[in-house]
C-alpha positions as CSV (number, residue, x, y, z in Angstrom):
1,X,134.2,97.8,137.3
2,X,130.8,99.1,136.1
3,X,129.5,97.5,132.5
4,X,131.2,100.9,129.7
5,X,129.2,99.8,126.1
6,X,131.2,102.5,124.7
7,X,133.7,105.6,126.0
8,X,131.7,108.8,124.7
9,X,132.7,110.2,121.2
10,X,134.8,113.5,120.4
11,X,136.7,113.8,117.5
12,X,139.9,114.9,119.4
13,X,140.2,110.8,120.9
14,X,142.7,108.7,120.0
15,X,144.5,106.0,121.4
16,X,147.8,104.5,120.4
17,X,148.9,101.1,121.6
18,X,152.1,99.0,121.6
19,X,151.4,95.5,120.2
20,X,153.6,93.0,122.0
21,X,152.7,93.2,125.7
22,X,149.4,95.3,125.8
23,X,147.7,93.5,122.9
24,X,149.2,90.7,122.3
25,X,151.7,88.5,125.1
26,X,153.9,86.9,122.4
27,X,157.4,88.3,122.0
28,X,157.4,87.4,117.7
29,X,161.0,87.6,117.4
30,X,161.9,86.1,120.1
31,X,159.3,82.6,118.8
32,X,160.9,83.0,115.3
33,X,164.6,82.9,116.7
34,X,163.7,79.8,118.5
35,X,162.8,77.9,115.1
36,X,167.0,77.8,115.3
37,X,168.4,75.6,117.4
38,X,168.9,77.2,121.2
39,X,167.5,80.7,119.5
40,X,166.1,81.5,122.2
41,X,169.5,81.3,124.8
42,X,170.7,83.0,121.4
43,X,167.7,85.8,121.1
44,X,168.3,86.6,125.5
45,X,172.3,87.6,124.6
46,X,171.5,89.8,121.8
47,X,168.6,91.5,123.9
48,X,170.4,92.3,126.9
49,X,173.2,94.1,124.4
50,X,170.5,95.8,122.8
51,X,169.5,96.9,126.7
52,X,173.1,98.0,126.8
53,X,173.0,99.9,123.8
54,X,169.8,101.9,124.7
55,X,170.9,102.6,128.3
56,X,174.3,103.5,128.5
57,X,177.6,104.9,126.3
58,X,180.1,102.6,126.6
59,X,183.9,101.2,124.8
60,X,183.8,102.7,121.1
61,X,179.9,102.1,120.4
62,X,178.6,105.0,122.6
63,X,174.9,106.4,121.8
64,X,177.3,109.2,120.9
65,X,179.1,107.4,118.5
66,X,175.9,105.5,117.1
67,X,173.3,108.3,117.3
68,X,171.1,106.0,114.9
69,X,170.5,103.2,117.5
70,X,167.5,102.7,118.9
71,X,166.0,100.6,121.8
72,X,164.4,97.6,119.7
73,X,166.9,97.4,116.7
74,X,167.6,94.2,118.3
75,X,165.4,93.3,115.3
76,X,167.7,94.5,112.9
77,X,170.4,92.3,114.9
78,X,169.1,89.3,114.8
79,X,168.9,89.8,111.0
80,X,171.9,88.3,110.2
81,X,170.6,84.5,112.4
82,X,167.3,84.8,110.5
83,X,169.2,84.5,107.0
84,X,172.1,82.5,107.9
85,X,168.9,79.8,108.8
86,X,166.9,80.5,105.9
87,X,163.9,81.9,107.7
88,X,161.5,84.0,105.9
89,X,159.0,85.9,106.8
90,X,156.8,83.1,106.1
91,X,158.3,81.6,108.9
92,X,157.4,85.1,110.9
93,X,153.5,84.5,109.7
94,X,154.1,81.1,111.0
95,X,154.9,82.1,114.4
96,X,152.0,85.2,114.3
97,X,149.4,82.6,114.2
98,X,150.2,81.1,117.3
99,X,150.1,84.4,119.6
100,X,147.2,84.6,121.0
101,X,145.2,88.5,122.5
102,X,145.9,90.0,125.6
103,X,142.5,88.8,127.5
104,X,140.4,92.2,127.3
105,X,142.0,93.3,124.3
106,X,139.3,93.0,121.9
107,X,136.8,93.9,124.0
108,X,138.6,97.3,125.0
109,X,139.5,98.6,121.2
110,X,135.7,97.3,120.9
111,X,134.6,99.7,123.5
112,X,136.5,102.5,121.6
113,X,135.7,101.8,118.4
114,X,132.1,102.3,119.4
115,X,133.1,105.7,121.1
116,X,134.4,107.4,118.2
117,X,138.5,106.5,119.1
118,X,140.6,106.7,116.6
119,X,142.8,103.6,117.6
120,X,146.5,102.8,116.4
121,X,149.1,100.5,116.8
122,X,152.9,101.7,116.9
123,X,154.7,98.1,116.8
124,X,158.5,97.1,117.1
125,X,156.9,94.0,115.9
126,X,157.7,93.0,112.7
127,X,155.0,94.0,109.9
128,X,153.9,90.0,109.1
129,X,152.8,89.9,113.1
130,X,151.9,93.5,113.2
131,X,149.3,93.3,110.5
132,X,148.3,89.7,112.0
133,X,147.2,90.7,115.5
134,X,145.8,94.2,114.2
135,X,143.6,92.4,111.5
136,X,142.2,90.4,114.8
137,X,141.6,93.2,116.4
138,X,139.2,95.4,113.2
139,X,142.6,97.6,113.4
140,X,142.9,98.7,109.7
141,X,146.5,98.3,107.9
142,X,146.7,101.8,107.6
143,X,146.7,102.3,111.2
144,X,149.7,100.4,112.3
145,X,153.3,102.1,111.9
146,X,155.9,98.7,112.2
147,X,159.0,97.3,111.1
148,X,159.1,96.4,107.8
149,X,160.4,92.5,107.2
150,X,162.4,92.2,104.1
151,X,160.3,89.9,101.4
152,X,163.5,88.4,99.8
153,X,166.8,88.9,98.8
154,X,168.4,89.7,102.3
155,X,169.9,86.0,102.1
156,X,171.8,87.8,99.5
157,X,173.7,89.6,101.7
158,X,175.7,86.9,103.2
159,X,178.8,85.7,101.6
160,X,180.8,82.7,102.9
161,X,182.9,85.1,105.4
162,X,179.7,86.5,106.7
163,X,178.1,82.8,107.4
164,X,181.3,81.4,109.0
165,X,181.4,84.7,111.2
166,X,177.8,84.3,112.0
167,X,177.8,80.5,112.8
168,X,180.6,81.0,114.9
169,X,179.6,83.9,116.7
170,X,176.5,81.7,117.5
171,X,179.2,79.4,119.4
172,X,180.3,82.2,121.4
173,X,177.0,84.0,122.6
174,X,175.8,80.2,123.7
175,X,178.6,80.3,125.9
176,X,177.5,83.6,127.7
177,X,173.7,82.4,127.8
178,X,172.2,83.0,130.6
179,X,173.0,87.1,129.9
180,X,174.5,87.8,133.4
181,X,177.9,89.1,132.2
182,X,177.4,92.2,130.6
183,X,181.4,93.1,130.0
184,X,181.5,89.8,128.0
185,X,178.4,90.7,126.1
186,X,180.2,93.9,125.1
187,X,183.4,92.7,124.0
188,X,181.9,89.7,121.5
189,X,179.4,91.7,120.3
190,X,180.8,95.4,119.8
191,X,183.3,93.7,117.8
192,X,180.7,91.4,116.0
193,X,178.2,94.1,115.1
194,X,180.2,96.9,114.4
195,X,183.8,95.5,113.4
196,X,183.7,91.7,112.0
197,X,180.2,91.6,109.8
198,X,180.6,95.3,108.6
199,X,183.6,93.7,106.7
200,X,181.3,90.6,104.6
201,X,179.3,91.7,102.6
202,X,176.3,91.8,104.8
203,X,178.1,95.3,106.0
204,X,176.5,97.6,108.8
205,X,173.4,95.5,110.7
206,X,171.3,98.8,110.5
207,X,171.3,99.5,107.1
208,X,169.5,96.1,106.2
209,X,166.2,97.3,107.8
210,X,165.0,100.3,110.8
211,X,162.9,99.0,113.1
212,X,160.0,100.8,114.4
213,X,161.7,101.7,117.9
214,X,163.0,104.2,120.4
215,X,161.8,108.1,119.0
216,X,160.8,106.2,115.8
217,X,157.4,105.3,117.7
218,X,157.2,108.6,119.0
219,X,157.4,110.6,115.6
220,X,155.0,107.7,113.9
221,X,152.8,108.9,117.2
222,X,153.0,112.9,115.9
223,X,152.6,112.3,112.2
224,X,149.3,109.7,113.3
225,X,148.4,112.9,115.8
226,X,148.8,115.1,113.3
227,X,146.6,112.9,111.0
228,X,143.4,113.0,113.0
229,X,144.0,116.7,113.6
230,X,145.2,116.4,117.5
231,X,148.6,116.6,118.8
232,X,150.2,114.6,122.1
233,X,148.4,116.7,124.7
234,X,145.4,115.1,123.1
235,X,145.6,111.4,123.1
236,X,146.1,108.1,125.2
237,X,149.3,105.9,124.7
238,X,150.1,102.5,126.3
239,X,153.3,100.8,126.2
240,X,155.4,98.2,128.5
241,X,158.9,98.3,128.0
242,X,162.5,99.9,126.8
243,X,161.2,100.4,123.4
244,X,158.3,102.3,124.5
245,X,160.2,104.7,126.6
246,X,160.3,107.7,124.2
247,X,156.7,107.3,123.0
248,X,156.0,107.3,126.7
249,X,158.0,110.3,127.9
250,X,157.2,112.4,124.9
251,X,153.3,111.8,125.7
252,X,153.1,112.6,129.0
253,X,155.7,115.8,128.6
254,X,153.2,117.3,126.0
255,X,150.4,116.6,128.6
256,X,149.0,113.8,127.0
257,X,148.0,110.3,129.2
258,X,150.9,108.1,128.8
259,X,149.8,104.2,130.3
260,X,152.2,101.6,131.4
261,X,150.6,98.2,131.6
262,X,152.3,94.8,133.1
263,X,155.5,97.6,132.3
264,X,158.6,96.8,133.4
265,X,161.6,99.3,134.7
266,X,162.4,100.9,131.5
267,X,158.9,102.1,130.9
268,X,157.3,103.1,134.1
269,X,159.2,105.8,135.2
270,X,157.9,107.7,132.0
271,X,154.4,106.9,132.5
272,X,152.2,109.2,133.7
273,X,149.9,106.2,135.2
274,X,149.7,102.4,135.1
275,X,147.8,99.8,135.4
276,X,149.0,96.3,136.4
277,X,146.3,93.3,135.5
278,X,146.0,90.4,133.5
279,X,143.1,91.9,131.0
280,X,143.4,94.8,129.3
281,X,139.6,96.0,130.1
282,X,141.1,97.3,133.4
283,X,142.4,100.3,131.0
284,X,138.6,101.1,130.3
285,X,138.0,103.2,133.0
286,X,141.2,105.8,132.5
287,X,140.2,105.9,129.3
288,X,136.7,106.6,129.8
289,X,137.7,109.3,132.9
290,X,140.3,110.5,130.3
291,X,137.2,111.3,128.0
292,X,135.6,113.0,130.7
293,X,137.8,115.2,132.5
294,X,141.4,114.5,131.2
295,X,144.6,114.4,133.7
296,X,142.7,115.7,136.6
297,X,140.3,112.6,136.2
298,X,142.1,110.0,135.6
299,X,144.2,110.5,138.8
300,X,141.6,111.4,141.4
301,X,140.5,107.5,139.5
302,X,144.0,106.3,140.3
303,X,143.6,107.2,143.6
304,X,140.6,104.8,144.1
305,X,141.6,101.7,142.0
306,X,143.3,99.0,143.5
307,X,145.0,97.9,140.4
308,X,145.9,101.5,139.2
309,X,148.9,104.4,140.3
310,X,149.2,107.6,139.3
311,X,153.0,108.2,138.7
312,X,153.0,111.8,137.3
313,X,155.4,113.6,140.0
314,X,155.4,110.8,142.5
315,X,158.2,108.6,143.5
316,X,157.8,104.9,141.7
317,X,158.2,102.7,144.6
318,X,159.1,99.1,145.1
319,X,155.3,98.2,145.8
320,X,154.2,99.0,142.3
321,X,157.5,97.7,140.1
322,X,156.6,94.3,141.7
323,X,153.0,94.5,141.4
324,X,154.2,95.4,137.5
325,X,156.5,92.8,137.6
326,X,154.4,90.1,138.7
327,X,151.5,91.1,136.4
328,X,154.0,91.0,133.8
329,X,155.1,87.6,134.4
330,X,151.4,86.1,134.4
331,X,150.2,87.6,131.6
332,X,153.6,86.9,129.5
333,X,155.7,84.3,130.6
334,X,159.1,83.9,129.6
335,X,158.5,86.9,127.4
336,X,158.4,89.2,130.4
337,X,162.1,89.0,131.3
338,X,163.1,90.2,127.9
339,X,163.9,94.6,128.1
């Protein structure tokens, strides 16, 4: 890859990036749940029913029925452990300080910076992390759009039927860990989320936060468009997984250059390229033929990079899910098999 000091300035460039995956390799909810005894085994259930929810109606919780839900609440679900365990979002700084950066990372929003990009970050992560791996990266507060971690008073919320439901439910999803059986992860949960702790006081599991998910990352990526003056068909989006779908689709629909990097099978098929590596400075040169000549450029580039497909109107094929998948696995370890 040639030596880029800097991808050339215009005032219509701007780049939005999903945090976990691209920036950073730690899943942060994922770490924080496993400060509870088997949190992670825990943390896989709820995930796989949050893939569930996202992907498919089903029994009496249908995307229908729950037009709210988003791929990604599972942060909202695992609400609900967090404050039955007295964690904080102390304990979520905690955590943040042990992720290390995507290798490339800084040097790519580096590279930008000094272009003229306007760079952003559109997080599931919770704010705490969020802010902590932006800050790293010169990427100002006001530039991230993330869920927002309740300070205090969310312990409130649980009453003695709500902890007894919780502990036990605990039990139960321990008993269906690893997350193979899907029917099974239905039944407890359905009836957990939207049944059994809507009755405590704790009430509906989406009310106590919304989590910066699904279409929520694609309308934080208009209103930051429509901030620096540019719409969709103007900027560069990179994401990995379920909960960057939307952004993803909605990107490359308005003609925009929607990246999947180390992505898994949720994201690609809405990318309009990818990129499968274990630094992120792979991404300078789409960005920089993106600058330069816009769709047109970047895939005659595809076309020539070993490490790069274009997949706007081409058939994803086995060959690059497992060179994705692989990439994925390196660069994130036990992260990678979460949706």
């Amino acid at each position: 890859m040639r030596d880029i000091r800097s991808i050339r300035h215009s005032n219509r460039l701007t780049a939005f990036f999903d945090l976990e995956g691209p920036l950073s390799p730690q899943d942060n909810a994922f770490e924080v749940m496993g400060l509870i005894d088997k949190g992670h085994e825990i943390f896989a259930v709820i995930s796989r029913y949050d893939d569930l929810l996202a992907l498919a109606d089903f029994g009496e919780v249908s995307r229908a029925e729950k037009p709210d839900y988003e791929p990604g609440d599972t942060l909202a679900l695992i609400l609900p452990f967090l404050a039955v365990h007295n964690l904080t979002a102390d304990d979520v700084r905690s955590v943040s300080r042990r992720a290390r950066l995507v290798e490339g990372a800084t040097d790519l929003v580096n590279i930008l910076a000094r272009g003229g990009w306007k760079v952003y970050v559109i997080s599931t992560s919770y704010a705490p992390h969020a802010h902590h791996i932006a800050d790293q990266l010169h990427i100002s507060a006001d530039r991230v759009a993330c869920t927002s971690f309740p300070a205090q008073g969310y312990q409130a919320r649980l009453d003695e039927a709500a902890r007894d439901l919780i502990h036990r439910v605990e039990g139960q999803m321990l008993e269906l860990s690893p997350p193979t059986d899907d029917e099974g992860i239905r039944s407890l949960l359905d009836r957990f989320y939207w049944e059994e702790l809507p009755a405590t006081k704790w009430g509906d599991p989406l009310t106590a936060m919304q989590v910066m998910g699904g279409s929520r990352k694609a309308e934080a990526a208009r209103r930051f468009a429509a901030e620096s003056g540019v719409t969709l068909a103007d900027v560069v989006a990179v994401g990995d997984s379920i909960t960057d779908a939307a952004l993803l689709r909605a990107v490359e629909e308005e003609g925009g250059l929607a990246l999947a990097f180390n992505a898994n099978t949720y994201a690609l098929p809405y990318a309009t390229a990818a990129v499968a590596s274990t630094t992120l400075l792979d991404l300078a040169p789409l960005f920089e033929a993106w600058a330069e000549g816009r769709r047109p450029a970047v895939e005659s580039l595809c076309d020539r990079l070993p490490m790069a497909d274009w997949l706007a109107g081409r058939e994803l094929t086995e060959e690059v899910i497992e060179r994705h998948r692989a990439a994925r696995q390196a660069v994130r370890g036990q992260a990678a098999m979460l949706g």
